[in-house]
LUMLUM-735766 format. One record per residue (C-alpha): x, y, z; residue in one letter. Coordinates in steps of 0.05 Angstrom, whole numbers, plus 32768, in hexadecimal, padded with zeros to 4 digits. Layout:
XYZA...
This chain:
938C8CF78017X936E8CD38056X931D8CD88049X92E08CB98067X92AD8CAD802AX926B8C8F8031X92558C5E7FF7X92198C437FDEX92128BF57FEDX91F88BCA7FBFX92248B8B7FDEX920F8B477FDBX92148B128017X922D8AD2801CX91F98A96800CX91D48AD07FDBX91E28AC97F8FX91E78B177F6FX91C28AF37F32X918D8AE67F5DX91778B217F6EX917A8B4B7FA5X91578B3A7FE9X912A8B688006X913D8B8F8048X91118B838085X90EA8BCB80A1X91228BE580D6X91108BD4811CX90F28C0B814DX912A8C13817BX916B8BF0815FX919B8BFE81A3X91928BFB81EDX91C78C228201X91C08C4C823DX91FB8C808227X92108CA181EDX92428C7081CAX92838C8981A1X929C8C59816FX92E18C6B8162X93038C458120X934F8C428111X935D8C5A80C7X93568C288098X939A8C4D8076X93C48C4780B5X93AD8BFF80C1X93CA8BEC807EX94048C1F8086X93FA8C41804CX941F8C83804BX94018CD08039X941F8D128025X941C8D47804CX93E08D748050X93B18D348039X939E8D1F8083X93658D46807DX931F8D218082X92E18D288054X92978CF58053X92778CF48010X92348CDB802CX920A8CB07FF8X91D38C827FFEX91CB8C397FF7X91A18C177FC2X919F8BD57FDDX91978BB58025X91DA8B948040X91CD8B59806FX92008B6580A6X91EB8B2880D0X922A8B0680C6X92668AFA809DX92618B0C8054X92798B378012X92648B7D7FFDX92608BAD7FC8X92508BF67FBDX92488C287F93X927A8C657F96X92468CA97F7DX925D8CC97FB8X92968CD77F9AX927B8CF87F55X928A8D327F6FX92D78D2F7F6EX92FF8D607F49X932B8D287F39X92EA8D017F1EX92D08D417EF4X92B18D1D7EBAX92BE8CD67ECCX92868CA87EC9X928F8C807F0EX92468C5E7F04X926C8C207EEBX92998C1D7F25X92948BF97F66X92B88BED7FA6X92B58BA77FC5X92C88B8C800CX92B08B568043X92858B63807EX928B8B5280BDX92728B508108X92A88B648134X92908B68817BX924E8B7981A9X92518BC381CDX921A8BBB8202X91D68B9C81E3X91F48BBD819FX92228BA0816EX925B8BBB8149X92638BAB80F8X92A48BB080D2X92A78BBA8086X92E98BB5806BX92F08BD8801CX93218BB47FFCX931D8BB87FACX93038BEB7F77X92EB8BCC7F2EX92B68BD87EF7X92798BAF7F00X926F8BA77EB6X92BD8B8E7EB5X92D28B647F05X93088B457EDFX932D8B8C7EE5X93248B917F2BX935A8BB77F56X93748BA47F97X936F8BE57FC6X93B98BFA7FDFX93948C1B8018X934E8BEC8028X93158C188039X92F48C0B8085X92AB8C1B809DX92948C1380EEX924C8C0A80FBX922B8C07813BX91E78BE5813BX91B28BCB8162X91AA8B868178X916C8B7E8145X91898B9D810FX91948B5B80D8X91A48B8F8097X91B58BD7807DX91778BEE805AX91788C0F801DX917D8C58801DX91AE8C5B8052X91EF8C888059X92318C5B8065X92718C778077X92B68C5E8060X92F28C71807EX933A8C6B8063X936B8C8C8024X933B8CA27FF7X93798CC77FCCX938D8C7D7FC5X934B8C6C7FB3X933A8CA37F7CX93868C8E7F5AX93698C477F54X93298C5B7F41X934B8C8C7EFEX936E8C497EF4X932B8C1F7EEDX93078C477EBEX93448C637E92X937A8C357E62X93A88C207E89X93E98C3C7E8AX94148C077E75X93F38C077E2CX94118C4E7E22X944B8C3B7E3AX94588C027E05X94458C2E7DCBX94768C6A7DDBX94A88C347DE7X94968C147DA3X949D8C577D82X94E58C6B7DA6X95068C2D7D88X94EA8C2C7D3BX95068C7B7D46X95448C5D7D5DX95448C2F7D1FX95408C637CF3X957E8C857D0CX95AD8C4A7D1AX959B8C3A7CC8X95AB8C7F7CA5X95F78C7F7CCEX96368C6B7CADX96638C297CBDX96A08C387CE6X96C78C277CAFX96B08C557C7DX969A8C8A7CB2X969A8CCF7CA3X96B38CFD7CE1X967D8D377CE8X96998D587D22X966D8D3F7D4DX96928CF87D74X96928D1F7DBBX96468D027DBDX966C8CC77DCCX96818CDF7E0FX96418CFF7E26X96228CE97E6BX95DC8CED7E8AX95D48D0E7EC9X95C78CEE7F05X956D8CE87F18X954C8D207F45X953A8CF97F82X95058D217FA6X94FD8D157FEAX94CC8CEC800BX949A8D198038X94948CFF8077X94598CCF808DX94248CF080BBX93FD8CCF80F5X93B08CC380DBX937B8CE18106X93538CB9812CX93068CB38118X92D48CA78149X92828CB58146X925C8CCB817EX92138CCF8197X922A8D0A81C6X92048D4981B9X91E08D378181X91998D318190X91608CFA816DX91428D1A813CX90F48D0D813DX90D68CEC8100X908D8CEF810DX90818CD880CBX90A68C9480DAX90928CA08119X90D58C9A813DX910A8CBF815DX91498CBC8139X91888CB48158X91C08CE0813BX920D8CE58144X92468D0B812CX928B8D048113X92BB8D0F8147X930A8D13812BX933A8D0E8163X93078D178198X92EA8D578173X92A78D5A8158X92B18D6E810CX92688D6080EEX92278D7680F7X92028D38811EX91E78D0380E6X91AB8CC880EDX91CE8C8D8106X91998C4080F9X91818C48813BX91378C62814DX91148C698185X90D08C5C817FX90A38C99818AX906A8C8781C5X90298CA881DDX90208CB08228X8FDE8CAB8232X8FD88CB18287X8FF88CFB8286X8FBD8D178269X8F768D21827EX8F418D0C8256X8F0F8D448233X8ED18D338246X8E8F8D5C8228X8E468D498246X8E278D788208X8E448D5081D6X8E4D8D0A81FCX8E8E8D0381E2X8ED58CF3820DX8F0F8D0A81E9X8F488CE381F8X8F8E8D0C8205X8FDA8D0081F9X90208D1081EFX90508CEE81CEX909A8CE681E4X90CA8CB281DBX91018C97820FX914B8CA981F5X91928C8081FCX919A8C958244X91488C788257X912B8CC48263X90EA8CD58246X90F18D0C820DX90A58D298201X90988D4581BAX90578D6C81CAX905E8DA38203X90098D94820CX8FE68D5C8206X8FC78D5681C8X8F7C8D3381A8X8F8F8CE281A5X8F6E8CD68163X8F608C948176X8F428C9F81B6X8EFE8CBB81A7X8ECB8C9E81DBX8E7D8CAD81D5X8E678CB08222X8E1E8C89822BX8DF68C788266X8E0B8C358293X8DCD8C1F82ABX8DEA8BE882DCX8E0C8C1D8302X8DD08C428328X8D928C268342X8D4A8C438339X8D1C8C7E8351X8CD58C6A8365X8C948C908362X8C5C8C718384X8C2E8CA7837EX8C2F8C9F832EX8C408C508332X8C858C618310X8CD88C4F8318X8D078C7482F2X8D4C8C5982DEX8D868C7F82FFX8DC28C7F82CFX8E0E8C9082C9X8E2E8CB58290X8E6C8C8A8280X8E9A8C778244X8EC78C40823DX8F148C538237X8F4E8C3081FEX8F5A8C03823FX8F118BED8235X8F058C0D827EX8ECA8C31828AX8ED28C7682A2X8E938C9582D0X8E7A8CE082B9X8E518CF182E0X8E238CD28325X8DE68CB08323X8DAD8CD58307X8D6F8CCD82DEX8D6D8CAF8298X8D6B8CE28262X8D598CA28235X8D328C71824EX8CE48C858265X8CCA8C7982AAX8CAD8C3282B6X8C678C1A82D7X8C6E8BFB8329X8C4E8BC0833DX8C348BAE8381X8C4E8B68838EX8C338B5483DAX8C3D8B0583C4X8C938B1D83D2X8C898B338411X8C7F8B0E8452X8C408B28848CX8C528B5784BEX8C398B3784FEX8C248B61853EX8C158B2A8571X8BFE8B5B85ACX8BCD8B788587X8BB58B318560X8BBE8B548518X8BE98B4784DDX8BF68B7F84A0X8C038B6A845BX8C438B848434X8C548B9883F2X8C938B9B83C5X8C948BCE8389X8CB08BA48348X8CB08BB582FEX8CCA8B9582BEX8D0B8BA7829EX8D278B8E825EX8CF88B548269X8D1F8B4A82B4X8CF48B5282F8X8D0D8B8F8318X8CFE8BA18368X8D058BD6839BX8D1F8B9B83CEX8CFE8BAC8406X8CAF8BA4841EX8C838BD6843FX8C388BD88455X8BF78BDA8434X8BC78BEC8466X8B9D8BA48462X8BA38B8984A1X8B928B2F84BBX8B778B2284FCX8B9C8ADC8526X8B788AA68536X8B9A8A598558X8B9A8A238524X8BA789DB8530X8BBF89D684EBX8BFF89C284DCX8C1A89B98520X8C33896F8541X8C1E894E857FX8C52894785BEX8C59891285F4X8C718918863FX8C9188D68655X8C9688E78694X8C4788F786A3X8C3888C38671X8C0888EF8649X8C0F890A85F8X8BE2894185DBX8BD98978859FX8BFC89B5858DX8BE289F7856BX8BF98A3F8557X8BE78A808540X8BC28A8C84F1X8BA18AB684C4X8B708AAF8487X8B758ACB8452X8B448AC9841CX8B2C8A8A8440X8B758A638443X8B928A598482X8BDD8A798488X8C048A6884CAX8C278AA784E5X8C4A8A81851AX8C7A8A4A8519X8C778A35855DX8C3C8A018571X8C2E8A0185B9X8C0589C585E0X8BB689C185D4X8B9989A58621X8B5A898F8604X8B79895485D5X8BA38933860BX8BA788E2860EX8BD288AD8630X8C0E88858615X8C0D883F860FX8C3D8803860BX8C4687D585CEX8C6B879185B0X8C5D87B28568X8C9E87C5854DX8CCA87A58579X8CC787548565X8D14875C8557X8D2887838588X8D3E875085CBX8D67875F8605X8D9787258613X8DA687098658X8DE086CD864CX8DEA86C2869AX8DA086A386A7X8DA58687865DX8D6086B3864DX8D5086F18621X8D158721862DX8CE9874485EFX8CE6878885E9X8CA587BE85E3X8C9F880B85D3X8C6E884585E9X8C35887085BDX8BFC888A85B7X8BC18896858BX8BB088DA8568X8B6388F2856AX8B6D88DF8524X8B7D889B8535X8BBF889C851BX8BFA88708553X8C36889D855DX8C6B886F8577X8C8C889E85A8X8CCA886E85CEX8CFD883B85B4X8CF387F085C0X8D0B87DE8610X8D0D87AA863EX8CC88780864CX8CD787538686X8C8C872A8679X8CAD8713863AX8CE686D48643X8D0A86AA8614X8D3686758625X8D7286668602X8D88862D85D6X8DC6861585BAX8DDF85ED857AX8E2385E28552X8E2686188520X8E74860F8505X8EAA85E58512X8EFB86068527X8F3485E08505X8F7385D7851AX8F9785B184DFX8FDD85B58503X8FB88584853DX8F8C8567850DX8F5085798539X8F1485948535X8EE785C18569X8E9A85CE8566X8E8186148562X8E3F861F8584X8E0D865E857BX8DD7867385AFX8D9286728593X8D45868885B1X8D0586748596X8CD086B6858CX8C8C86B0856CX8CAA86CD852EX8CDF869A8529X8D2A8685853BX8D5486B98554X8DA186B08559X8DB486DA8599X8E0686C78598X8E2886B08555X8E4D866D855DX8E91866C8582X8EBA864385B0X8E92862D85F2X8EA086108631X8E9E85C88633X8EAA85C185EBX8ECF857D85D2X8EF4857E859AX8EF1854A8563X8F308520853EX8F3A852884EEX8F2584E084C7X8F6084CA849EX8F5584B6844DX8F8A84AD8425X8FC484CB8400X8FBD84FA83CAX8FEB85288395X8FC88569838EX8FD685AF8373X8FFB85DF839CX9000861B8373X9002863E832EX902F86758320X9039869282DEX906E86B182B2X904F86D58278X903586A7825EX905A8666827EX902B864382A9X904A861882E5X902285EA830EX904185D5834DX9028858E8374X902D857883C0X9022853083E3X8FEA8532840BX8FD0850A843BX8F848517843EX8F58851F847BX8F0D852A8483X8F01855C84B9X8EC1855584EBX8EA1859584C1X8EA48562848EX8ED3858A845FX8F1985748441X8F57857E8461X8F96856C8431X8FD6856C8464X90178579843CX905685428439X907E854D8406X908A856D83CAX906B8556837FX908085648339X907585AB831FX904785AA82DFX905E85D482A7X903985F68266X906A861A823FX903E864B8225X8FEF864F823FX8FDD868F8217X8FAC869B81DCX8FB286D781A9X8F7486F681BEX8F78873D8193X8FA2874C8156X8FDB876C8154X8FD387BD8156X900487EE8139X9004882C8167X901B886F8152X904B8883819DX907388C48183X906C88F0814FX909F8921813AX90B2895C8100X90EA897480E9X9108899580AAX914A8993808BX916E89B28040X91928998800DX91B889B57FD5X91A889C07F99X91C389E77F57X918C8A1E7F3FX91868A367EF0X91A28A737EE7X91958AA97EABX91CB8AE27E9DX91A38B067E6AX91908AF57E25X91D08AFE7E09X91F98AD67E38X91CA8AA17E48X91C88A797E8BX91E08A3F7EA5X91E88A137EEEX91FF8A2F7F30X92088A077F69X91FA8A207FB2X91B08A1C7FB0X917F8A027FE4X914189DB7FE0X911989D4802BX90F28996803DX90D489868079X90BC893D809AX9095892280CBX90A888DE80F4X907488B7810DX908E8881813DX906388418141X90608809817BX903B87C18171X900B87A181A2X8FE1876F81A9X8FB9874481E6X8FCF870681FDX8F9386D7822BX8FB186AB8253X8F8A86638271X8F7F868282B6X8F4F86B9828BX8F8B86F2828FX8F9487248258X8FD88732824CX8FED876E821EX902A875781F5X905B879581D1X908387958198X90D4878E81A6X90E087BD8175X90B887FE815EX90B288208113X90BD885980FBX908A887D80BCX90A588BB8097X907F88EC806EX90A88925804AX908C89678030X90AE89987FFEX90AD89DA8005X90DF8A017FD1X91228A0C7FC0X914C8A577FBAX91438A4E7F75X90FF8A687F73X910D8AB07F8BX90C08AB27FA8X90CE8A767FDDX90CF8A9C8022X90EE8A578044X90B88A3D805CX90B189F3805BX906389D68065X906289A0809FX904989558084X9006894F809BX8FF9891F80E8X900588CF80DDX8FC888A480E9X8FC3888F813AX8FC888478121X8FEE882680E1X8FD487FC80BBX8FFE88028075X901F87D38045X905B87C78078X902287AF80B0X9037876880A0X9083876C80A0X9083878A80E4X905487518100X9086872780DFX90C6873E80FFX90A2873A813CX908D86F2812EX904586FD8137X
């Protein structure tokens, strides 16, 4: 009969020894597909894949649903095994014990559908687990589709698994399994048939000697011909397919998730009710759809929600019809005192603090109540008068000024103020006062004289109210000229060879203070004549000539003065080069690293009329060479340049224990982890050459430092993998192979 059945997996993957143990499945993800529409996975029969044949009336299909006992990593390519109590039920299992039986098969990941996956377990031999070497190939393999998430690494345990295929096929092989086989039954009714036949064949007569019992026409009797029944025809499997269609998630709030659920479809008709499939959908509060509860008698915002969750197609599906109390979003309101300013009473000297009622939100925002208005907490506070804040309020047609106040008070230990200032009723009369004020000149009337502007007193200190001074008559006086000041200052006239001094105006305060009130200028009663002498000389070495420079000097009473700096004049001669002799001298010094080359010319050598040397070039000398002109100035440094991890397995074989009867023994396949850490080091060291250069000198080759760490093996079933990173290399290395690396670079 053609049957879907759903087993219980307890299979093992690939890389994972049984003996072991088995691993732990990870908590299913929150959503496991992202599939916009419903999805129907349809899957051949395993039983028409194989070509197996059925009788007629068998094509009808039945799910024994089970659940898994252990987690089945379907993240790749592997083996599996299950347990087969959904089948206990049988009639044609009635008081079999099936406990001992399992089906086996391989896994694997056939394709992606969308962001899901599709996972393909083929069941392909039935055996007792107590007995594998009895293990029975399946005429008719077994096949289970699954349709996962992307995120989905393993079938938890206490899942329903469907298997689809000849499950007539399968029970046969199953009563084979657990009863003696046929084939010893066989031998012993064959065993009994010919000591039977023995028997008979001794107690008859010899031919010769035979006794006729009227019986010989046995000799001539014939068996009839076998009764060949006819084979029933072979019918078409259906074709099963799963569907999300009209089958609603079902919402878990204790998990909180949706569910997703599908049914059996057979054919293209639904003929199941509609079953949890892996994938959830996580189950979400919207928070903005709901007004927040807020109570001013108990101070207390009550945060609001309802919780949905967004299905296959990307619609929101609410759960609650009214927003409900978010537990979790309790908020006490309290008064902001930074939003609202304060309320003064200057009758009673007072300010009150103007407050908001406010509480902050699970977005830490902070939600406003209610307006400003007085504090319900905090008592009222004393004013004071501060008049030092605030400037005078000047009224110059009537010649009086009125003091001003501000109103401040003391707040958490901070000066608070009203901001603005506001009579008092005590009033200053103006007066002029000469008193910080300047003087001012007229150049053109020759005359300077005092300013003055308006003032009070107050408590007998003076306190201008104006900031403009304006002229006082009575403290005019003239200006005057001076030299004073201007003994460096000359105005030049080169045409008549002469230069004049210079002078400045001022005046004296009634204080007797000068006030220089003009730059230096011309004075025309003050003449100096001009002078001349060779300062410099101009050579021309091509001509081998050479051509006084001559500056312009005066004579003051303070001293020389150079008026022009030397240059080329008229009337100037120049002057011939005295020859001395012939000379080898050093033309230039160039440098390779550290190979020093001294080049040489033939000179003949001149003194020039500045009295300096003049070496003119005519022909080339030998070039000096020093091979090397350095000095080790700094020892050679080992610097750390890269640094880099890594980790890496080998294999290993892990001690294995069957039980105290069997005993244990060596597998192979194991893994120990180690991990490493490079550090890459580069030599220097400073090279000082004869002309005073340093010259850094590096290593031709670098070296490389390795520290390992261990961090387990698979044969310690507690090792999660991890593999602790070898602590950072020193910046510099100065270890036992310092030496050999200063060798091999020859230092």
């Amino acid at each position: 009969m053609k049957t879907c059945i759903q087993i219980a997996v307890v299979a093992f993957m690939a890389g994972y020894s049984t003996l072991a143990g088995a691993q732990t499945a990870p908590t299913p993800p929150q959503s496991l597909t992202g599939s916009t529409t419903p999805t129907t996975t349809q899957s051949t029969p395993a039983a028409a894949q194989t070509g197996s044949k059925t009788t007629a009336g068998s094509n009808a299909l039945t799910f024994t649903q089970v659940i898994t006992n252990k987690a089945i990593s379907i993240s790749g390519d592997g083996k599996a095994a299950a347990d087969l109590s959904g089948l206990a039920n049988d009639p044609r299992l009635a008081g079999k014990d099936i406990s001992d039986v399992e089906i086996q098969g391989s896994i694997k990941p056939t394709m992606s559908v969308g962001s899901n996956k599709r996972v393909e377990i083929q069941w392909t031999s039935v055996g007792r687990k107590s007995k594998p070497e009895q293990n029975k190939v399946l005429a008719n393999p077994l096949q289970t589709n699954l349709l996962v998430g992307p995120l989905t690494k393993e079938l938890p345990p206490s899942q329903p698994v469907k298997a689809a295929g000849n499950v007539d096929s399968l029970i046969t092989q199953i009563l084979q399994v657990i009863e003696e086989p046929t084939e010893t039954k066989t031998a012993a009714a064959a065993q009994t048939l010919a000591t039977n036949s023995g028997s008979q064949n001794q107690s008859a007569p010899t031919s010769s000697g035979a006794r006729d019992t009227g019986n010989n026409d046995k000799s001539s009797f014939k068996a009839p011909d076998p009764i060949i029944e006819p084979e029933e025809p072979v019918k078409e499997l259906p074709t099963v397919g799963y569907t999300k269609l009209g089958c609603a998630p079902r919402v878990d709030l204790v998990q909180n998730v949706a569910i997703v659920t599908e049914q059996q479809v057979i054919d293209g008709v639904p003929t199941d009710d509609c079953q949890d499939t892996l994938d959830r959908l996580p189950i979400l509060s919207d928070k903005q759809i709901c007004d927040v509860n807020v109570s001013i008698e108990d101070l207390t915002a009550q945060g609001m929600l309802r919780r949905y969750y967004v299905d296959l197609n990307q619609d929101i599906k609410y759960i609650d019809t009214e927003c409900q109390a978010d537990p979790d979003a309790i908020f006490p309101i309290t008064e902001n005192l930074n939003l609202c300013g304060w309320t003064l009473d200057k009758e009673a000297m007072t300010t009150t603090k103007l407050v908001k009622l406010v509480y902050t939100n699970t977005k830490n925002a902070q939600i406003e109540v209610t307006a400003c208005q007085p504090s319900a907490v905090m008592e009222p506070l004393p004013l004071i008068q501060n008049t030092a804040a605030c400037d005078l309020r000047n009224d110059y047609s009537a010649g009086i000024s009125y003091q001003r106040t501000r109103y401040d008070w003391s707040f958490n230990d901070q000066l608070e103020t009203n901001g603005f200032c506001e009579d008092t009723g005590v009033t200053y009369p103006h007066y002029e006062e000469t008193q910080g004020c300047t003087w001012e000149h007229n150049l053109e009337t020759g005359k300077a004289y005092a300013t003055s502007r308006t003032a009070i007193k107050i408590d007998g200190q003076i306190y201008p109210i104006d900031q403009l001074c304006t002229p006082n008559a009575e403290s005019t006086t003239d200006l005057l000229p001076t030299a004073d000041g201007c003994t460096s200052t000359f105005d030049d006239d080169y045409p008549n060879d002469r230069t004049y001094g210079t002078e400045r105006l001022y005046y004296t305060k009634t204080d007797g203070i000068q006030v220089f009130v003009t730059a230096c200028a011309k004075d025309t009663d003050t003449v100096y004549p001009h002078k001349t002498r060779t300062a410099s000389w101009a050579n021309d070495d091509d001509k081998l000539l050479g051509t006084p420079l001559k500056e312009i000097y005066i004579i003051t009473p303070n001293g020389e003065n150079v008026r022009s700096p030397a240059q080329l004049r008229d009337g100037t001669i120049a002057m011939p080069y005295d020859f001395v002799k012939t000379n080898n001298v050093v033309d230039e010094i160039n440098y390779i690293g550290c190979r020093k080359t001294t080049s040489t010319v033939d000179v003949e050598q001149y003194t020039r009329p500045d009295g300096s040397t003049y070496n003119k070039p005519v022909g080339s000398g030998d070039p000096i060479i020093v091979p090397y002109a350095c000095t080790v100035s700094q020892t050679p440094v080992w610097t750390k340049v890269s640094e880099s991890t890594g980790s890496y397995t080998t294999g290993i074989s892990c001690y294995v224990s069957y039980g105290p009867e069997v005993g244990g023994g060596y597998t192979t396949g194991g893994t120990a982890g180690y991990s490493y850490r490079d550090a890459v080091y580069q030599g220097t060291r400073t090279l000082q050459r004869d002309d005073g250069t340093q010259l850094p000198q590096t290593s031709t080759s670098n070296h490389t430092v390795r520290t390992t760490g261990y961090g387990g093996s698979t044969c310690d079933s507690s090792w999660n993998g991890s593999v602790p990173t070898p602590p950072t290399q020193p910046a510099t290395y100065s270890g036992t192979q310092y030496s050999a690396w200063n060798q091999g670079e020859g230092w």
